[in-house]
Structures are given as C-alpha cells and as structure tokens.
C-alpha positions in Angstrom: -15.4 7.2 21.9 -15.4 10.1 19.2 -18.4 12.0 18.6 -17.0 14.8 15.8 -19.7 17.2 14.7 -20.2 19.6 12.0 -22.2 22.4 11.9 -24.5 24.7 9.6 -25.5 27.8 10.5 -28.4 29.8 8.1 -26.6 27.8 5.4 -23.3 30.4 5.4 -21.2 29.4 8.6 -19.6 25.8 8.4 -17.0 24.1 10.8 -15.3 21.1 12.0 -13.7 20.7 15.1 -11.6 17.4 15.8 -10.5 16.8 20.2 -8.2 13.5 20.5 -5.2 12.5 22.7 -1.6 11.1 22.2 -2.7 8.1 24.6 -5.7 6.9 25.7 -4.8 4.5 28.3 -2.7 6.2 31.0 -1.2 5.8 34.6 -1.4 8.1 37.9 1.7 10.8 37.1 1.9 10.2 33.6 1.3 13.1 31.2 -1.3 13.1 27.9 -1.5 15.8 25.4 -5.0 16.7 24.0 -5.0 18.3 20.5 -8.1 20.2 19.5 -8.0 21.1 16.2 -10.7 23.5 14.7 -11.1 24.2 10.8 -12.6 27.1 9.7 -14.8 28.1 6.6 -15.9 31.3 7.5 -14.6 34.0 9.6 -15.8 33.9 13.5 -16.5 36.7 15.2 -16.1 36.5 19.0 -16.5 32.9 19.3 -15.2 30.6 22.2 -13.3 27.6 21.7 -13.8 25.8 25.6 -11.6 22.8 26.4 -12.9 21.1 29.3 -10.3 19.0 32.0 -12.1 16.3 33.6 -11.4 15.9 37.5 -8.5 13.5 37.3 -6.7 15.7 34.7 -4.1 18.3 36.1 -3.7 21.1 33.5 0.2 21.9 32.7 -0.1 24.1 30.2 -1.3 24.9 26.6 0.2 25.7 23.0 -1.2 26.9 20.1 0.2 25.8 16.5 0.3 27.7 13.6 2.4 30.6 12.5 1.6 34.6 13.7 -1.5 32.7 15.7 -2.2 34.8 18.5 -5.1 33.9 20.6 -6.7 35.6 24.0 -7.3 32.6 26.4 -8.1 32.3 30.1 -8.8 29.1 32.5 -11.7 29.0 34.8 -11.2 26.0 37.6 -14.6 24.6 38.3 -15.5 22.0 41.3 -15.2 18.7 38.5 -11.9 20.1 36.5 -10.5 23.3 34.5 -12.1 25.0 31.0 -9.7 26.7 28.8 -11.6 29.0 26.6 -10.0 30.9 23.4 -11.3 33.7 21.7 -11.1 33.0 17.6 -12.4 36.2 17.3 -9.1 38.1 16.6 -6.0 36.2 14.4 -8.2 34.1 12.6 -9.0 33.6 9.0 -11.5 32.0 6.4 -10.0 28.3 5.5 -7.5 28.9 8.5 -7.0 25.3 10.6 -6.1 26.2 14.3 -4.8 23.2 16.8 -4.1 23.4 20.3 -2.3 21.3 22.7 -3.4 21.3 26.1 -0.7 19.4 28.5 -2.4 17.8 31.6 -1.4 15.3 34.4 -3.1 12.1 35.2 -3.2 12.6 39.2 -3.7 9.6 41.6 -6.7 6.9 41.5 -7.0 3.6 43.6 -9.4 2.4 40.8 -9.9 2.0 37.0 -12.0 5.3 36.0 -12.5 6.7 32.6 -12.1 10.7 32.0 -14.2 12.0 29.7 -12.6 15.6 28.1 -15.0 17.8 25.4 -14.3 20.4 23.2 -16.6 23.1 22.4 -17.5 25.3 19.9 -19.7 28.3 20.8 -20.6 31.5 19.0 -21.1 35.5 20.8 -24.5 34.5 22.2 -23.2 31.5 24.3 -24.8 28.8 21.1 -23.4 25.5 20.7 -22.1 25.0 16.9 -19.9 22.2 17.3 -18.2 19.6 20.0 -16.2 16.5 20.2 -15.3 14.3 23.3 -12.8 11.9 24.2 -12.6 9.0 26.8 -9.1 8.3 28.5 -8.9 5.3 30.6 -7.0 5.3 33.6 -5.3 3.0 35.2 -4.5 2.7 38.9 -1.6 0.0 38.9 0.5 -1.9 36.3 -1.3 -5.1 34.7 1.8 -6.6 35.6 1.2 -6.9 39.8 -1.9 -9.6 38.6 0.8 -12.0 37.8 1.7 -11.7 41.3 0.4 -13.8 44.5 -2.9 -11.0 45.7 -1.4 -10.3 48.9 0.6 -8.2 46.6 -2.0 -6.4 45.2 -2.2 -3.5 47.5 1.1 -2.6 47.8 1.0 0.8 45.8 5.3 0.9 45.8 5.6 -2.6 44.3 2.7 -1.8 41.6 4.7 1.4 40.7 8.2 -0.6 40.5 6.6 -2.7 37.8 5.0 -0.4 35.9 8.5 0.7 35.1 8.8 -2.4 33.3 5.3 -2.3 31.6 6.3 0.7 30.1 9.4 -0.8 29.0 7.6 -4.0 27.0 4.4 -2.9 26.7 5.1 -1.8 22.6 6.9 -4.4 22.4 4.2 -6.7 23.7 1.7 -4.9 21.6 3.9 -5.1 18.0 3.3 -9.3 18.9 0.3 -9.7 19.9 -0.5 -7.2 16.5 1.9 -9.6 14.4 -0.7 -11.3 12.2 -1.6 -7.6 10.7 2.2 -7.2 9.6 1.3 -9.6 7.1 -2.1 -8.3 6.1 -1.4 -6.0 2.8 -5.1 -4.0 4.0 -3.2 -3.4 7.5 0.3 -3.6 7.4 2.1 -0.2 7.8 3.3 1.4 4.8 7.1 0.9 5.5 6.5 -3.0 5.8 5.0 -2.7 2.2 7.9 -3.5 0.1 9.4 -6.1 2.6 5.9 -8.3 1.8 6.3 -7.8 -1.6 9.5 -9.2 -1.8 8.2 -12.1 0.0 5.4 -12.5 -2.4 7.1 -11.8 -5.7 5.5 -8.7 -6.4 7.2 -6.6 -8.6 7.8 -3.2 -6.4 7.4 0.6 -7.5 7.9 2.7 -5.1 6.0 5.9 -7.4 2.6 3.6 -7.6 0.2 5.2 -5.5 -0.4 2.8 -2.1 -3.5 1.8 -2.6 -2.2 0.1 -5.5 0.4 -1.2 -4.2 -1.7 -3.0 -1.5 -3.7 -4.3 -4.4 -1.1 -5.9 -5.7 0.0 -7.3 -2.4 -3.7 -8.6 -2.0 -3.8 -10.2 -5.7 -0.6 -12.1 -5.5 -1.5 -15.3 -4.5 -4.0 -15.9 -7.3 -1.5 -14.3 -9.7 0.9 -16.3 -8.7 -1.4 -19.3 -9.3 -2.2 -18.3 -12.5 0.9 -17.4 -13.9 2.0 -17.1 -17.2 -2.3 -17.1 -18.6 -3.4 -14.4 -20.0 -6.0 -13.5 -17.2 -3.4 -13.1 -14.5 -1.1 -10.6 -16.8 -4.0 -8.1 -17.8 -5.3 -8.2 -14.2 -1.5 -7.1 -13.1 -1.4 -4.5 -15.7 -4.8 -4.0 -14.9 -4.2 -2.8 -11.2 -0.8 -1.7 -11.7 -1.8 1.0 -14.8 -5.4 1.6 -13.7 -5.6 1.4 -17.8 -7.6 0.0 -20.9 -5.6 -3.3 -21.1 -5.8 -5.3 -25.2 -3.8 -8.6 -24.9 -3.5 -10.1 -28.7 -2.0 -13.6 -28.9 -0.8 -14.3 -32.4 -1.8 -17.6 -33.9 -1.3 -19.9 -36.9 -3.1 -18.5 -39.9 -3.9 -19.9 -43.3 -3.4 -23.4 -42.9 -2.7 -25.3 -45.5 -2.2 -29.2 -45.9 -1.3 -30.6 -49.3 0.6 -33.1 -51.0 4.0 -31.0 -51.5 3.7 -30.2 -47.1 6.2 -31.7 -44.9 5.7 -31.2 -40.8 8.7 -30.8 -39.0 10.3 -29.2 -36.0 11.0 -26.3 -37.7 7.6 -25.5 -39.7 5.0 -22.8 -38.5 1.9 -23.4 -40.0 0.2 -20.6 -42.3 2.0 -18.1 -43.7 2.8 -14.3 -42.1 3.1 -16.0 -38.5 5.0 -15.2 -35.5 4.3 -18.2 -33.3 4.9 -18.0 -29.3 4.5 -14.6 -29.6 1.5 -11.9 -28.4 0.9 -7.9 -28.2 -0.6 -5.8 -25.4 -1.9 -2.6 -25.8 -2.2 -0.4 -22.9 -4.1 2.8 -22.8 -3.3 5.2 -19.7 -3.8 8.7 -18.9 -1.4 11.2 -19.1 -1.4 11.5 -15.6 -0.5 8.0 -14.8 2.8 8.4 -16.9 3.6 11.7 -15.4 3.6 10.0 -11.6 7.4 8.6 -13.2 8.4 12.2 -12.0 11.0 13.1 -14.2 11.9 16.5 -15.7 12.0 15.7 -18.9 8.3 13.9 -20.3 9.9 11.8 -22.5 11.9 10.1 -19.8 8.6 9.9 -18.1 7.1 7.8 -21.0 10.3 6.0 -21.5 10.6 4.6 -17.7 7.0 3.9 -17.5 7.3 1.6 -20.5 10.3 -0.2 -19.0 8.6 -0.8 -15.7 5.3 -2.1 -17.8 8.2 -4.4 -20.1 9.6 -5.8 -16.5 6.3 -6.7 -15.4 5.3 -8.4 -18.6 8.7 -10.1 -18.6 7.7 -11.5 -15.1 4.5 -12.4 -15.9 4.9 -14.0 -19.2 5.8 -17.8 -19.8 9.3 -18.3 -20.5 9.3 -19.7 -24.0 6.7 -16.1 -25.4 8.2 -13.3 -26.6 6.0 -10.0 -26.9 5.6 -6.5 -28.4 4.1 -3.7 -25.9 2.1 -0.8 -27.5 1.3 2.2 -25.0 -1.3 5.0 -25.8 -1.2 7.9 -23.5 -4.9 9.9 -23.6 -3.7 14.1 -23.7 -5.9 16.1 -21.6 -7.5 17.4 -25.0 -8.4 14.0 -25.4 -5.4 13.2 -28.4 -3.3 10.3 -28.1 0.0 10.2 -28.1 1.5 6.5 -29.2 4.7 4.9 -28.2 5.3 1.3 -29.5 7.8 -0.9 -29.7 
C-alpha cells in the first residue's frame, strides 16, 4: 500500500517524495531494489532523507541517480533493520528531482510475512515534512510445492528446486491469466495498440496522440455498425481531429414536374445538382496539424488532409463521392483554408 504525501511549510517550502520497489512479491535470497525519489521546489537546507530496512531486508548497497549528485550518507543498524539517511543539504537545487536505489536481500522466512519499508522526509530540527511506505510480501516457498502430496511440504530443498521453475513460468503464467486485458483498448499496452486496430478496422496513425487512439479502438464496434451514415463518420473525425466537424449532404433542388419532363436512369432532379455526393468541413487547431511533424508546414497541412481523405474514403458508402474543406484556427485566431 502507497501512502505518498506532500507537504506545505509556512506556504513557501513544497515537496513530493515517491518510495516504491521493482517487485513486490519476493522469495528468501532474492534481491529487490527500492527507489525513493524526492522532488524538490525549494532549496533544503540540512535536511535528512531516511530510508528505513525492515528486518527481513539485508542492505547491499545504495546509488544515487542524477548527474554531479553528490550526497553525504551514513547507515545506522537498529535492533528491527538498517536506516540510510542522506543529507540534501549540499548538491541540491530548486526544481532538482533526486532518486535513489537502495539494493537489499530478502533473507530466510519459514512463513508468509509482509515488510513494511518508509521513506522519510525530515528538516534541521528533526520535523517530519513528507513520507511514503511500501509493503513487500514475502514468500517462504514456491506456490508450486502445493500441487504436491503435503508430506512434501516441509522439505525446504524440494521447495527451492521448484521455485526455479516458478520463476521460469511465472510471467508467462501471468501474461494468460492477464489475456482478457490484451484486448481491452483502456488496458492493453501501448505496443499491442496497432495489432487491435488491425483486427478492428481502425484506420492507424501512429502521430495521433494515445488517448485517441484508444478512443478509436473503444468506438469501433458501433462505427462499424453504423457504417457508411453520417453519425458514425463525424464521430470518427470527431475523435480522430478533436475538431468542429460540418457534414453537408447535397440534395435534389428545384424540382420540377411538367408536361415536357421525362424520368429516366440518367435524370437528376432540379437543376445545379451533384447527386450521391456531400462536403465536410473540418476546423482544427494549428496545433493538431503541426503533430504531422514535418519540416516544412505545408507538408504538414498537406499529409494531414490525406490522412482525413483516407478515413472519409473508409468511412463513406461506396457509391458517394465527396469534397473535404479544412480550416486551420492560427494562434492569432486567423484561419488559414485549404479545400479541395
């Protein structure tokens, strides 16, 4: 459990201090790293950043990350663990993020116990400002020795010998029993997000920011039930440009039925009409173009319009044709308009 704080002091001094682990399920002889990571908004002056070991947790050794970062530290060994503390006092500046890794042994256990490690921050007079603790759970055999008959149990080589093997299938074990989230576009890890898209028929972009793109992943289903309407293509546009989005669909005008009219195949009724065909008008920021990342902004502009044509093309039923108007707002507020 994470308890992160953050601290005020006489409305000037203002931290955050973060204390997690690489694992937090470990065996007896198997090594965890704890990174404490402190930000900074304000210089500190003599203060103490105290990373506590747990009994159960053999310290290895420490490193501090960040370039020129010199810290004085020292480790005090108390009856229920070790305490590194740090002085920030010296090396250390306003805005500056400081993380340490402290390198520590899980020793022996013949039962499940849970070590709790805390970080803390304290100031010249020995005043807490901020802290953050973490719970590792160890574990005194494999999981894998329960599948065996319990006269088994206690037999400390036989639970090591498998836990050779747990640590062999246990991501693997983990990846399946996690499969259903592979195909959740809220869950599933960013490098799986084009490899669902193809399976849903999304068209993919690889410069739309991800949390549009797992929209789109999300929306695909009922897009792809209302394909080729006019609701599903301005709600793609919609979530794919973040943009104003003007869909026209160009009907029969002036209709006229007389004596001298003959309906065929080949009439269009009214005059000045373009049947089967519509316009969208898309209004986007500058910013949204600019995301194409070309040198040149006209390529930008040109690019993003041929990514909005593909989708359109896509989304659009067969027999339509269309024109595509884009307005792109200037940070002055002008517009800038590229049609076609």
């Amino acid at each position: 459990m994470i308890d992160n704080q953050v601290n005020e002091i006489d409305g000037e001094l203002k931290m955050t201090i973060f204390h997690v682990a690489d694992f937090y399920n470990r065996y007896p002889g198997e090594e965890v790293n704890l990174h404490t990571i402190v930000s900074l908004d304000e210089n500190l002056k003599s203060a103490i950043l105290s990373v506590a070991l747990p009994e159960g947790l053999e310290l290895i050794d420490f490193s501090i990350v960040g370039k020129n970062i010199q810290l004085d530290s020292y480790v005090r060994d108390l009856t229920e663990g070790q305490v590194i503390d740090f002085h920030l006092g010296t090396g250390t500046n306003s805005g500056e993020q400081i993380e340490i890794i402290t390198r520590a042994r899980v020793l022996k256990t013949i039962r499940m116990v849970y070590l709790v490690s805390i970080a803390e921050l304290l100031n010249k007079n020995g005043e807490l400002l901020a802290s953050e603790s973490l719970r590792l759970a160890v574990h005194p055999w494999g999981a894998y020795i329960n599948y065996l008959p319990e006269i088994y149990h206690g037999n400390d080589f036989l639970g090591r010998y498998l836990m050779l093997f747990e640590s062999f299938w246990k991501p693997i074990n983990q990846q399946i029993n996690l499969i259903d989230l592979y195909f959740d576009p809220n869950f599933t890890p960013s490098a799986f997000l084009p490899w669902l898209a193809s399976w849903l028929g999304v068209t993919w972009d690889d410069s739309l920011p991800e949390n549009r793109k797992r929209k789109l992943l999300q929306l695909a289903v009922s897009l792809y039930q209302r394909r080729g309407t006019q609701s599903a293509l301005k709600d793609y546009l919609q979530v794919y440009s973040e943009g104003e989005i003007e869909i026209i669909e160009h009907r029969s005008q002036n209709f006229i039925l007389g004596h001298g009219t003959k309906l065929g195949a080949a009439i269009a009724l009214g005059n000045q009409n373009l049947p089967h065909t519509f316009s969208v008008n898309i209004n986007v920021d500058e910013e949204e173009v600019r995301r194409m990342d070309f040198d040149d902004p006209s390529r930008n502009k040109e690019t993003y319009i041929q990514k909005l044509e593909e989708i359109i093309e896509q989304q659009k039923p067969a027999h339509t044709a269309f024109s595509l108007n884009l307005d792109v707002k200037k940070s002055n507020k002008a517009t800038n308009k590229i049609g076609q």
